[in-house]
FIVO-357170 format. One record per residue (C-alpha): x, y, z; residue in three letters. Coordinates in steps of 0.02 Angstrom, whole numbers, padded with zeros to 5 digits, always signed. Layout:
N
XYZala/...
// end
This chain:
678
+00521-00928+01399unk/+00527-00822+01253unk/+00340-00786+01235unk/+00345-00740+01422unk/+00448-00617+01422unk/+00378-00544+01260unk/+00215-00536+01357unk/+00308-00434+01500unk/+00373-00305+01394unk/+00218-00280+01284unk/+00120-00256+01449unk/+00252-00149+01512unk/+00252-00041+01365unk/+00061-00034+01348unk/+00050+00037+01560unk/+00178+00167+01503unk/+00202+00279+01342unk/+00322+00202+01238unk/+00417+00391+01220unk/+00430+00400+01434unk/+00491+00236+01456unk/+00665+00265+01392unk/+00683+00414+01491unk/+00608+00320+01642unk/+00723+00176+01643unk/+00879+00326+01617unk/+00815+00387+01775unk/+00822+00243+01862unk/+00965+00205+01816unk/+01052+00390+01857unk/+00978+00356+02034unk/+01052+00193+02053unk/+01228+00280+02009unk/+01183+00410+02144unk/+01140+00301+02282unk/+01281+00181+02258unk/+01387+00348+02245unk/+01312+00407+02400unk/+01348+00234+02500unk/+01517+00243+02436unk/+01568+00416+02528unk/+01622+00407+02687unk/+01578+00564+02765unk/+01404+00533+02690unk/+01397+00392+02768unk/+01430+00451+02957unk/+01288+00592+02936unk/+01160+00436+02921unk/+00999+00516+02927unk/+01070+00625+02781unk/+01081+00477+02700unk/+00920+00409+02729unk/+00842+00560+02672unk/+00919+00585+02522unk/+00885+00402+02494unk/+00697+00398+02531unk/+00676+00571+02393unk/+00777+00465+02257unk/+00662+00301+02309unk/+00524+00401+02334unk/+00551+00489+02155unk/+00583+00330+02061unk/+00430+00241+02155unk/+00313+00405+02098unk/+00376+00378+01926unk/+00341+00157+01906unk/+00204+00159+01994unk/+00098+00300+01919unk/+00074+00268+01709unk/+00094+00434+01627unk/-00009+00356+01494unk/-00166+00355+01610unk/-00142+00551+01659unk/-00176+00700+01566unk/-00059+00852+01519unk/-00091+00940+01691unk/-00076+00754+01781unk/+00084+00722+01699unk/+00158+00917+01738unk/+00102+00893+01921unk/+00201+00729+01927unk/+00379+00785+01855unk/+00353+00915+01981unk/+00344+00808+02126unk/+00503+00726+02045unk/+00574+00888+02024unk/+00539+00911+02223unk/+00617+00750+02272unk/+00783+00773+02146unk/+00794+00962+02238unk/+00800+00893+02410unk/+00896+00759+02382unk/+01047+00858+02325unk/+01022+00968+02448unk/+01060+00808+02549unk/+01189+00744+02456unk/+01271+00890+02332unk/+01340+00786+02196unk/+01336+00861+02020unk/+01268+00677+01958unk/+01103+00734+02026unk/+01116+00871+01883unk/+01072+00756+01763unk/+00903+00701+01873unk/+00857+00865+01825unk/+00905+00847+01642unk/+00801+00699+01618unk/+00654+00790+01669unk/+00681+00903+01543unk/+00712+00786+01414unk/+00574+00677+01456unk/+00452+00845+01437unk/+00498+00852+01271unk/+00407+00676+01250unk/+00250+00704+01349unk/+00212+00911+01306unk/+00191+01029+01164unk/+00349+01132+01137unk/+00269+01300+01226unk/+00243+01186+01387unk/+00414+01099+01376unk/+00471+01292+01358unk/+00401+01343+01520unk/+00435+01187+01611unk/+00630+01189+01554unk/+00661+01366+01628unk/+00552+01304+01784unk/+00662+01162+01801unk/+00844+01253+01768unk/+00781+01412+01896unk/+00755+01277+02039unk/+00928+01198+01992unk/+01017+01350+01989unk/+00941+01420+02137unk/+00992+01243+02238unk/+01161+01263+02164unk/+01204+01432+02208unk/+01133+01393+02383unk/+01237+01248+02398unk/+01389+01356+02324unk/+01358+01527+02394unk/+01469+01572+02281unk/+01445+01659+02087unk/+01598+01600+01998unk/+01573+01431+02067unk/+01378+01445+02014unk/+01429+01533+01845unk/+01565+01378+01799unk/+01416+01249+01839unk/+01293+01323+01727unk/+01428+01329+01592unk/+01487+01118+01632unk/+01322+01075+01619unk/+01277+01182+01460unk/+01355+01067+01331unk/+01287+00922+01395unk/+01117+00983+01406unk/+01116+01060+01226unk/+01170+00905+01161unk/+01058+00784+01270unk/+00898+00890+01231unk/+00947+00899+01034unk/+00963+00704+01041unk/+00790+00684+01123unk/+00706+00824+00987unk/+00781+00705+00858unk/+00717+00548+00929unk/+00538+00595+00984unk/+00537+00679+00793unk/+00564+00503+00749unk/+00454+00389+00888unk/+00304+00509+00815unk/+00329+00496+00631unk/+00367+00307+00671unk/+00191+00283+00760unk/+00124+00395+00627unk/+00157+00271+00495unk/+00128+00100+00609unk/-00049+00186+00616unk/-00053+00212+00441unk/+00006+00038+00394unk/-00135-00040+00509unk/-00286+00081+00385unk/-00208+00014+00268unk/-00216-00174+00313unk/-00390-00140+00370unk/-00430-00074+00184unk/-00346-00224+00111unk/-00449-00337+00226unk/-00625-00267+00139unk/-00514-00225-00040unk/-00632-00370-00101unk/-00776-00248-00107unk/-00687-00112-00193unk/-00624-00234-00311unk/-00826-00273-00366unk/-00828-00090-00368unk/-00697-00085-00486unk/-00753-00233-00594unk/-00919-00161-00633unk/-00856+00044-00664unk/-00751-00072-00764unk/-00865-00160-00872unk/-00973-00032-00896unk/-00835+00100-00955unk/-00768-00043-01068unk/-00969-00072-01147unk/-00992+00110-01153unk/-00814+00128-01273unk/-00845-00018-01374unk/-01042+00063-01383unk/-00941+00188-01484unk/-00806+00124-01571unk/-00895-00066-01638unk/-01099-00057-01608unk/-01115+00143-01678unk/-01067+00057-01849unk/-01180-00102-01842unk/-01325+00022-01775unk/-01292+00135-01941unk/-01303-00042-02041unk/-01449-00096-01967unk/-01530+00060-02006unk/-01495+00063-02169unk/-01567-00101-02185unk/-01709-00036-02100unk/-01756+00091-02186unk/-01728-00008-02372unk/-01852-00118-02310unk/-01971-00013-02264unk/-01966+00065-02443unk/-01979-00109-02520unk/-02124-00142-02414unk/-02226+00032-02467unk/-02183+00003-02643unk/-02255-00174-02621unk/-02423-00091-02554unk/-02435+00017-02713unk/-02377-00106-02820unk/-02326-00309-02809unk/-02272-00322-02972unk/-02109-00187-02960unk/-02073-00278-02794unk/-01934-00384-02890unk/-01857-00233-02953unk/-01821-00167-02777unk/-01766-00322-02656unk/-01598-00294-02701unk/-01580-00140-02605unk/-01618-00230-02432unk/-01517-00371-02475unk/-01376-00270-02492unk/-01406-00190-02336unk/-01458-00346-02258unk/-01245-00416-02302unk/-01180-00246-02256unk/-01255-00274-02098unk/-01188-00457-02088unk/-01018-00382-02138unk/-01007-00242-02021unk/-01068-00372-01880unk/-00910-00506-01938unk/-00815-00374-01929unk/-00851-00313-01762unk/-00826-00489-01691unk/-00660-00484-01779unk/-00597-00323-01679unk/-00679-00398-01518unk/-00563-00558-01532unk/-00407-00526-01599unk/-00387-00313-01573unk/-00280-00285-01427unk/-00346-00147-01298unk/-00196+00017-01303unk/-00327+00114-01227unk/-00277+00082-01046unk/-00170+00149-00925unk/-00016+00033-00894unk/-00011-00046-00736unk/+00078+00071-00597unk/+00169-00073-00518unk/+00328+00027-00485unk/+00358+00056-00292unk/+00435+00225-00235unk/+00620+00261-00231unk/+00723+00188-00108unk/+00699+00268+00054unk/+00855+00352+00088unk/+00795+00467+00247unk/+00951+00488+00362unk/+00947+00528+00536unk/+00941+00727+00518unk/+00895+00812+00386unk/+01026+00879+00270unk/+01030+01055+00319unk/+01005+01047+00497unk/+01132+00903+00493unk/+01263+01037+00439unk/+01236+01173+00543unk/+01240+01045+00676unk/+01430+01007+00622unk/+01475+01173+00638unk/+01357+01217+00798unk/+01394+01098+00922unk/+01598+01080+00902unk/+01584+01295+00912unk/+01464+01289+01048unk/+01581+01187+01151unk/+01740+01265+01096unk/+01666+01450+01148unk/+01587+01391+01318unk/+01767+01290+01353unk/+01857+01461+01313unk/+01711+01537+01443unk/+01746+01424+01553unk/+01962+01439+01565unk/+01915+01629+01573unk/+01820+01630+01733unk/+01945+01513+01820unk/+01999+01573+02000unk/+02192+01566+01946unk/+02199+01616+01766unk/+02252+01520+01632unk/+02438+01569+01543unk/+02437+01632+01401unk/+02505+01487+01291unk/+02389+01366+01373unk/+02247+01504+01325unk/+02312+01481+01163unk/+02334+01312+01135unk/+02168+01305+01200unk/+02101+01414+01076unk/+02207+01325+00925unk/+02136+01160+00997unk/+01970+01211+00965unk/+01988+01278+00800unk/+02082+01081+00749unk/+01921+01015+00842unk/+01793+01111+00745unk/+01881+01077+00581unk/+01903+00891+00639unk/+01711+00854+00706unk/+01644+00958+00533unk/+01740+00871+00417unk/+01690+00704+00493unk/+01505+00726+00503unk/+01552+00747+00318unk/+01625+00592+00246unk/+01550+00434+00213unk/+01672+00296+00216unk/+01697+00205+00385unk/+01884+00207+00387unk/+01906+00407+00384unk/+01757+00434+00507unk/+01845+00316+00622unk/+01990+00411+00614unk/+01907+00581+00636unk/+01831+00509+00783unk/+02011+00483+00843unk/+02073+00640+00801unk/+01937+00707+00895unk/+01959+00623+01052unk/+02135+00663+01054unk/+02106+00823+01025unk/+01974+00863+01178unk/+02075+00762+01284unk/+02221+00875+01254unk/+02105+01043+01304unk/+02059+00952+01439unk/+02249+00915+01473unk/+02328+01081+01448unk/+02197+01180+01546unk/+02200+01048+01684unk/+02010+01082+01664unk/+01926+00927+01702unk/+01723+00986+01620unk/+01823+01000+01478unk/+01807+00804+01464unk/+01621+00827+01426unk/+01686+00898+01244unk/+01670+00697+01225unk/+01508+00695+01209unk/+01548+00756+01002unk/+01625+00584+00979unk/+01448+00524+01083unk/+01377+00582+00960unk/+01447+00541+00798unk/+01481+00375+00857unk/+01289+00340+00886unk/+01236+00419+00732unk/+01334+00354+00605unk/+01428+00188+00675unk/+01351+00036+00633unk/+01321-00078+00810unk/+01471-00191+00790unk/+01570-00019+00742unk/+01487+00077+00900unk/+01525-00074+01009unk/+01732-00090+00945unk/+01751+00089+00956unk/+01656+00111+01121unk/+01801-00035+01192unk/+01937+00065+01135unk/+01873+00221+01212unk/+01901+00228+01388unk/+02075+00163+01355unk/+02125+00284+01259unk/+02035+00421+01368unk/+02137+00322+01518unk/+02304+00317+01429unk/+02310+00486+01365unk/+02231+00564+01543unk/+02384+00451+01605unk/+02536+00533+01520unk/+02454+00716+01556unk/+02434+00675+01738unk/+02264+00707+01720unk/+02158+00661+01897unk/+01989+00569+01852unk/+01893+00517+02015unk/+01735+00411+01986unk/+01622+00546+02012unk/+01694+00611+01841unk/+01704+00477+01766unk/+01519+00429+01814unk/+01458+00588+01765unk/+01554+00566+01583unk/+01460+00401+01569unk/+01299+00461+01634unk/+01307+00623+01505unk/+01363+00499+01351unk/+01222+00397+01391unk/+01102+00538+01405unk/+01161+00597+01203unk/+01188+00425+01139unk/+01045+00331+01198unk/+00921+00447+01106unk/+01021+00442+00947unk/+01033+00266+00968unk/+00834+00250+01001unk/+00818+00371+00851unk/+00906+00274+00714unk/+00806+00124+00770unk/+00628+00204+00758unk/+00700+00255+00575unk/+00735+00117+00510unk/+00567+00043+00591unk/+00479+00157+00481unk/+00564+00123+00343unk/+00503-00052+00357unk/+00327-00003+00407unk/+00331+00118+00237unk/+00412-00015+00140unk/+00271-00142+00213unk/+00135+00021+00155unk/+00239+00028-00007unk/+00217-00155-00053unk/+00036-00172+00006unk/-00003-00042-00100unk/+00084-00085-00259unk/+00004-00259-00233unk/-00160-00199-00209unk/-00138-00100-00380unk/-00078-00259-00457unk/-00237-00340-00402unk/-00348-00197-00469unk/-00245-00198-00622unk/-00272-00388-00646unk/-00435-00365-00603unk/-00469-00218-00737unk/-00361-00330-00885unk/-00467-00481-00839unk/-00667-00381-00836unk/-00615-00280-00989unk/-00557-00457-01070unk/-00724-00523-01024unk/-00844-00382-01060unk/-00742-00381-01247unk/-00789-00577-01241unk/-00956-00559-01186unk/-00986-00434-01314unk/-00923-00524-01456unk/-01015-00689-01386unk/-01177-00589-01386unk/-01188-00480-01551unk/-01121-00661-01632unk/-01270-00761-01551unk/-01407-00657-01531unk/-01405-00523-01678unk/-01292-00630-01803unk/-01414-00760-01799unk/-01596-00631-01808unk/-01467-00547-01962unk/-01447-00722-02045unk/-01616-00763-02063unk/-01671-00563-02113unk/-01558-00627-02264unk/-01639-00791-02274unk/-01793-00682-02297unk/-01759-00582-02423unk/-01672-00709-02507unk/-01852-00805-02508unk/-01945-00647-02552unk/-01832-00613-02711unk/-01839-00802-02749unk/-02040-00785-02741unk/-02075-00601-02826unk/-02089-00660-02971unk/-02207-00823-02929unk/-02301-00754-02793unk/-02280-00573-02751unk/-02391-00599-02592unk/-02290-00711-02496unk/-02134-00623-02560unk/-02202-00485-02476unk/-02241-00564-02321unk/-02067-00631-02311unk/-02015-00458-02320unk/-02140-00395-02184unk/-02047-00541-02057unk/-01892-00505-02105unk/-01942-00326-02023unk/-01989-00398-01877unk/-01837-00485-01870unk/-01761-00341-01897unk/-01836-00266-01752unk/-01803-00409-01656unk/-01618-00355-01685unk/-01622-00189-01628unk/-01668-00239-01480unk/-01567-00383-01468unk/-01425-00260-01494unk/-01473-00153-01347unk/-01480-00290-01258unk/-01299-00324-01288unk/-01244-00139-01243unk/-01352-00145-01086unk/-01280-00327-01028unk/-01479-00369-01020unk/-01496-00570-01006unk/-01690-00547-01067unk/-01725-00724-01069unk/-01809-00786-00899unk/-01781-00984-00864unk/-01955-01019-00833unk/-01986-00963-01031unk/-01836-01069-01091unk/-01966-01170-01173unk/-02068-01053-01271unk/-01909-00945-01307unk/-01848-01125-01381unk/-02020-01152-01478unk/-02006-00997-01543unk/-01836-01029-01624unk/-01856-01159-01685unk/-02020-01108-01774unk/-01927-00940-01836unk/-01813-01049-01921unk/-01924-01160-02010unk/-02016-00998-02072unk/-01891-00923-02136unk/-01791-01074-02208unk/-01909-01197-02233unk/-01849-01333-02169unk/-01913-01468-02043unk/-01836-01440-01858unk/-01915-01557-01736unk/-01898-01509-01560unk/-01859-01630-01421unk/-01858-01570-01240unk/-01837-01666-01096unk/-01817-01640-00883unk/-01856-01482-00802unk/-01805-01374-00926unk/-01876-01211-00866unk/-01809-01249-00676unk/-01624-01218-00743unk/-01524-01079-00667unk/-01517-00921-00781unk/-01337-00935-00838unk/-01347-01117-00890unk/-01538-01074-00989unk/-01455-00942-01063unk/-01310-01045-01118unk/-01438-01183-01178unk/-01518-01052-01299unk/-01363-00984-01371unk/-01314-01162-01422unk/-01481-01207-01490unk/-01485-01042-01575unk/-01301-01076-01643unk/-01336-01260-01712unk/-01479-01172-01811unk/-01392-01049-01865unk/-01250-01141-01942unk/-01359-01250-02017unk/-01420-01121-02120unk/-01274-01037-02170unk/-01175-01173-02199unk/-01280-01359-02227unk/-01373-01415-02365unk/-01513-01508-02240unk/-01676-01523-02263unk/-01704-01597-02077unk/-01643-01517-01920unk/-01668-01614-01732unk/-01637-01530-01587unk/-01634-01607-01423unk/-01639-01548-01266unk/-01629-01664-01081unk/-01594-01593-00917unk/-01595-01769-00809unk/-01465-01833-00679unk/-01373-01651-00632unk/-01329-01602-00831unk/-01400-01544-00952unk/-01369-01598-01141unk/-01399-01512-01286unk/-01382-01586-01462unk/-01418-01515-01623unk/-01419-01626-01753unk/-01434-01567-01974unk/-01436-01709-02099unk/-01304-01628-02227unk/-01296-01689-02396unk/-01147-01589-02487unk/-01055-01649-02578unk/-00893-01593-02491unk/-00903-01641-02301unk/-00812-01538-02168unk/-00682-01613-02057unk/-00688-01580-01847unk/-00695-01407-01809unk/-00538-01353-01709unk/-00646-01245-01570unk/-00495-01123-01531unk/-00490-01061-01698unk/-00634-01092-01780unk/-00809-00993-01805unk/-00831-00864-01679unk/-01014-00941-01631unk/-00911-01086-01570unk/-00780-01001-01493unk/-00907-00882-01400unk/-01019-01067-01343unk/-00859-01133-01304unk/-00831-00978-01172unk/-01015-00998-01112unk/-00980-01186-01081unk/-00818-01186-00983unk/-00885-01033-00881unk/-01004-01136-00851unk/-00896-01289-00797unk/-00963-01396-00959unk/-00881-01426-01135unk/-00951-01430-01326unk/-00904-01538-01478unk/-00942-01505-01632unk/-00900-01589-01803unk/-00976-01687-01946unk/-01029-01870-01908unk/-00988-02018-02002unk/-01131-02082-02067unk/-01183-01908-02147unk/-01231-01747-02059unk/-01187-01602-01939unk/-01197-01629-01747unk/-01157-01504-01605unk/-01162-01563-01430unk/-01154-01458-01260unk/-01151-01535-01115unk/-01164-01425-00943unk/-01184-01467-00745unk/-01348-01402-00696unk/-01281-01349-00504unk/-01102-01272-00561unk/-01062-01154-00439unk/-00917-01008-00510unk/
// end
């Protein structure tokens, strides 16, 4: 039942614009009061075809206004069609004179200011009022009479068409931001792409800084070693015999290198990033719009209570029998309480003394109303309208709004004051004409306060997300780093040094192959230059189809430059791995030969290599024979090769073990699923 009558009103609302429709149900409900007003007089009543005429123009109005959608005309559709309406409210009070069709007209005007731009609402308004006035003064025939209607109905209409300024200022600032939210949601619906956006500017603004804060000083090493070993190599041309004399040069540089290289993996892994900008998770103050803006709320206070006060004074003046001359002035001192009264209650904030202002009020314009027997007078109401529906809360609005008419009864009571029910119609018809808008207003504003608070909280988690997603890619791209410059160029700058050491070890014995040792240990050198751009450039050069020469070729690197035995064992499709997991593969093959010749005294190395039944195992394998064996390594805090391979691995979806065996020896293992998808 619920659902259906959701359904009903969001079709309703989608036929008509959501600004008319309030004004369009107003109207239909000012000509229900005027028809049942009409049945209801008796005189009307024996004129019937009087009364079917003004009938048919209200039905005939009303009908116009359901059954044509302003939403489906344009600007000139929609002026064409008020002016119909306009034509059928003008004949029928000149049916049925009853100054409850004056507010027909008023709802025109007020619904103008929802459908036009304000120089169209301007000349519409005075189109509107110059056909009212001139049906008025024919129905009247009479100046004073005309002059006291334009004054009634000029408080009223100020305040009404205020009320509907405020509210449309609202409905458009409301759809304003509901159209705003939904960009939003749309952006957050493809924010996935502009995250990947963000995660590679990331990275590469993150490798570009640590290009010149870590790698500028292993690039200065490196070329120091460089060039040292390109001296000891020309003085080894000229002469083998002084080649001894100058090998200690590059092996310096060579452990500079090696130093500046541990070092740099140190700052990687354990140097927190202060470099970027804190996460802007705050949200924006708490919205504390009100219904009218300060200023223009304050010269409202004073406005509208003087605005009244001078047109009641007007109004007393113009009075066939004048008014004596201490009702004139109680009049006057009456208005000067209610302006003080209405300004210092649009003022105050607590509940309790607006309450009672709101009394004081009332009293107040019921008492003008009293002493000047002046029954418009009674419209001064629409003040307490006003505040009431601006600044009561709904169970406030609703207690106060019980209490009223008894009050306005009891007080019109004990002054003898006559209220007929066209009066009191017209009072009701006028209140809801000021506080419906008001009330409409303060509901579209706190609306979009949600709507902004909705925008504010989107936002702040989609910077939360980009945030999370910056901290995690620098994290990574600092891992990554340190991962690579350990593997790759700590492993080519381990075995420069196992060169030279073998070159100084032979310069003495055999100059020749001292100075061949020194030539590789230049290509090597080479090798990490370019292993090092590789790094900045996050450049995977190895291709999985060349996993096994790039394999063959490590392992036969090593045994050059070490000298001792690695046998090679590969079985499976090793080159049909993906990329990540034959890149992984190397680095731990690479590793296991590099530790073992830093750290073991073996003379045999066995790698082995299977890719069978959807994993792939790698095991390298060093028969150590020191004299001091090495317990388990603790892989979250031990070398950073194995805390790099350990990254790889569980990236990967795999593991690695690593420690000495108990028969004698080194073994690391890595094991890896071939098909891991991240």
């Amino acid at each position: 039942m619920k659902h259906r009558i959701s359904s009903f009103m969001q079709a309703v609302i989608s036929r008509y614009q959501r600004a008319a429709l309030a004004f369009l149900v107003l109207l239909s409900l000012v000509v229900l009061v005027v028809a049942l007003s009409a049945l209801s007089d008796p005189v009307l009543r024996t004129a019937w075809p009087r009364l079917i005429g003004m009938l048919a123009c209200l039905v005939g109005m009303v009908g116009l206004a359901w059954i044509t959608p302003l939403r489906l005309l344009t600007v000139w559709g929609q002026v064409i069609l008020i002016g119909l309406e306009l034509a059928a409210a003008a004949g029928a009070q000149l049916l049925y004179p009853t100054p409850l069709i004056d507010y027909i007209y008023l709802i025109l005007v007020l619904q103008g200011i929802m459908l036009f731009r304000p120089w169209l609402w301007a000349i519409m308004a005075v189109g509107i009022w110059m056909i009212w006035a001139i049906v008025r003064y024919r129905l009247s025939h009479d100046l004073i009479g005309w002059l006291e209607s334009n004054l009634a109905i000029a408080f009223p209409a100020t305040c009404a068409i205020i009320a509907a300024f405020i509210y449309a200022r609202h409905l458009r600032r409301s759809e304003q931001v509901q159209q705003m939210l939904q960009q939003m949601q749309q952006r957050s619906a493809a924010f996935s792409t502009f995250l990947r956006d963000v995660q590679q500017r990331v990275a590469h603004e993150e490798r570009q800084r640590l290009l010149h804060l870590l790698a500028d000083e292993v690039q200065q090493a490196l070329a120091q070693a460089e060039q040292s070993i390109t001296g000891a190599l020309a003085v080894a041309q000229t002469n083998l015999h002084r080649l001894h004399a100058v090998l200690d040069l590059p092996r310096a540089a060579a452990a500079t290198a090696i130093d500046r290289l541990r070092a740099a993996v140190t700052a990687l892994r354990f140097q927190s990033d202060d470099t970027r900008q804190p996460a802007r998770l705050a949200l924006a103050n708490t919205l504390e719009e009100t219904l009218i803006a300060p200023r223009p709320y304050s010269v409202l206070a004073w406005l509208l209570p003087s605005l009244f006060v001078s047109l009641s004074v007007g109004l007393a003046l113009i009075q066939p029998n004048p008014l004596s001359l201490p009702a004139l002035l109680w009049l006057v001192v009456l208005g000067g309480l209610l302006i003080v009264a209405s300004a210092c209650t649009q003022h105050v904030r607590q509940t309790i003394f607006i309450q009672i202002g709101l009394v004081v009020q009332t009293l107040t314009i019921t008492l003008m109303a009293a002493v000047t027997n002046l029954i418009p007078l009674l419209w001064g109401l629409l003040l307490v309208a006003w505040q009431m529906a601006s600044r009561l809360s709904t169970l406030q609005l609703i207690f106060f709004g019980s209490i009223f008419p008894l009050l306005l009864l009891g007080i019109g009571f004990w002054q003898s004051l006559t209220l007929d029910a066209a009066t009191i119609l017209g009072l009701g018809v006028a209140v809801a004409l000021v506080g419906a808008p008001l009330i409409l207003a303060r509901y579209q504003l706190r609306r979009r306060q949600q709507v902004e608070w909705q925008m504010q909280l989107l936002a702040a988690e989609m910077q939360q997300q980009a945030n999370e997603i910056q901290t995690i890619t620098i994290a990574a791209e600092r891992s990554r780093f340190a991962r690579e410059m350990h593997d790759d160029l700590g492993s080519k700058l381990v075995l420069i040094n196992l060169e030279l050491q073998l070159a100084a070890d032979l310069a003495t014995e055999d100059p020749t192959a001292a100075r061949d040792h020194l030539a590789h240990s230049r290509e090597l050198l080479h090798s990490a230059w370019q292993s090092l751009l590789a790094v900045v450039d996050a450049d995977l050069s190895l291709q999985p189809e060349e996993l096994t020469q790039n394999l063959h070729q490590l392992v036969r690197q090593c045994a050059q430059s070490t000298g001792i035995t690695v046998d090679l064992n590969l079985h499976g499709e090793i080159n049909q791995l993906p990329a990540p997991v034959a890149h992984c593969v190397y680095r731990a093959v690479q590793e296991g030969l590099t530790n073992a010749c830093k750290h073991a005294s073996a003379d045999t190395i066995i790698v082995y290599v299977s890719a069978e039944g959807g994993y792939v195992v790698v095991t390298v394998t060093n028969n150590d024979r020191s004299d001091q064996p090495r317990s388990h390594i603790d892989l979250g805090s031990g070398s950073f090769g194995l805390v790099g391979l350990r990254e790889r691995a569980e990236l990967l979806g795999g593991g690695i073990e690593a420690g000495a065996l108990p028969e004698g020896g080194w073994r690391l293992r890595l094991v890896l699923p071939i098909d891991h998808e991240e």
